[in-house]
C-alpha positions, 0 to 999 in steps of 0.5 A: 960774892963780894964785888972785888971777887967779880969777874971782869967784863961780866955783868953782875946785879947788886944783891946787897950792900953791907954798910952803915946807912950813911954809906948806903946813901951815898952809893945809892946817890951813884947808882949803886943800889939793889938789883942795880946792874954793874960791870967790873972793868977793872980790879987792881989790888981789890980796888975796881974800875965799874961801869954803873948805868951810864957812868964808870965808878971807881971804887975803893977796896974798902966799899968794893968788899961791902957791894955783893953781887951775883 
């Protein structure tokens, strides 16, 4: 399921990222990269709030929906 369907406070692994290469870099750069596992914070209109590692990440409705997880 895409990430902006994930239920908050449940903790996730990133299955696939569906984006151009450039795209997958730089989320890969964050941490975002598959098998890597993610918690949503938070969701508001299709943007999320996640903790990623160590770090939160706030992601865009636009990257949010290309970020699939299980």
């Amino acid at each position: 399921m895409p990430l902006v369907l994930a239920p908050v406070g449940q903790e996730m692994k990133i299955v696939r990222i569906a984006a151009d290469d450039k795209t997958k870099k730089h989320l890969a750069n964050l941490g975002l990269i598959a098998e890597a596992k993610i918690t949503v914070l938070s969701s508001n209109g299709g943007s999320a709030v996640c903790i990623v590692k160590d770090g939160r990440l706030a992601l865009d409705r636009n990257i949010a929906s290309h970020i699939f997880v299980a």
